[in-house]
N, C-alpha and C positions, 0 to 999 in steps of 0.2 A: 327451565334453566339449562338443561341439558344439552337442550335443542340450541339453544346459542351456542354453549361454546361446542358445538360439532360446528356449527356456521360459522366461528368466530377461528378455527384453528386452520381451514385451509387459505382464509382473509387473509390472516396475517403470513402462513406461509406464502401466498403468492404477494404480498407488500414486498415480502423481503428478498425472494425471488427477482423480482421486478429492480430493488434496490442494487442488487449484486449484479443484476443482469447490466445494469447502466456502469457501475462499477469497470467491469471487468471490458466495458466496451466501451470506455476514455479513449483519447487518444494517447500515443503514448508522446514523452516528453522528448525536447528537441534535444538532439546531443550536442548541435552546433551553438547551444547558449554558450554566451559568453560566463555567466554566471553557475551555469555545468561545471563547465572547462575547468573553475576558478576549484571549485568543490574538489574536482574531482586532481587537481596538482596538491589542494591543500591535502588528502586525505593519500595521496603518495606517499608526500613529504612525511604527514604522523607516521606510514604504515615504514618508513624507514630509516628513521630514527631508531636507534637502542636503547631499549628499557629493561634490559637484563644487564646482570653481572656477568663483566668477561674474565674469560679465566687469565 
């Protein structure tokens, strides 16, 4: 039993290796979405609104 998991521990670290490795080597996403764009005015707009107390 021993013997698997020495067999079983470097399997799954290179599964997950493998997993991260496709991960991190996506493409990355288009800026020119229209649907980015849309995101990224709505998340302006929250980021400059006032949610504190003015003096």
């Amino acid at each position: 039993m021993a013997a698997l998991a020495w067999l079983i521990i470097p399997v799954v670290a290179g599964v997950l290796a493998a997993v991260w490795a496709t991960w991190a080597a996506r493409p990355p996403r288009a800026m020119t979405d229209p649907t980015s764009l849309a995101e990224h005015e709505r998340f302006r707009a929250a980021m400059e609104r006032s949610t504190g107390v003015r003096d």
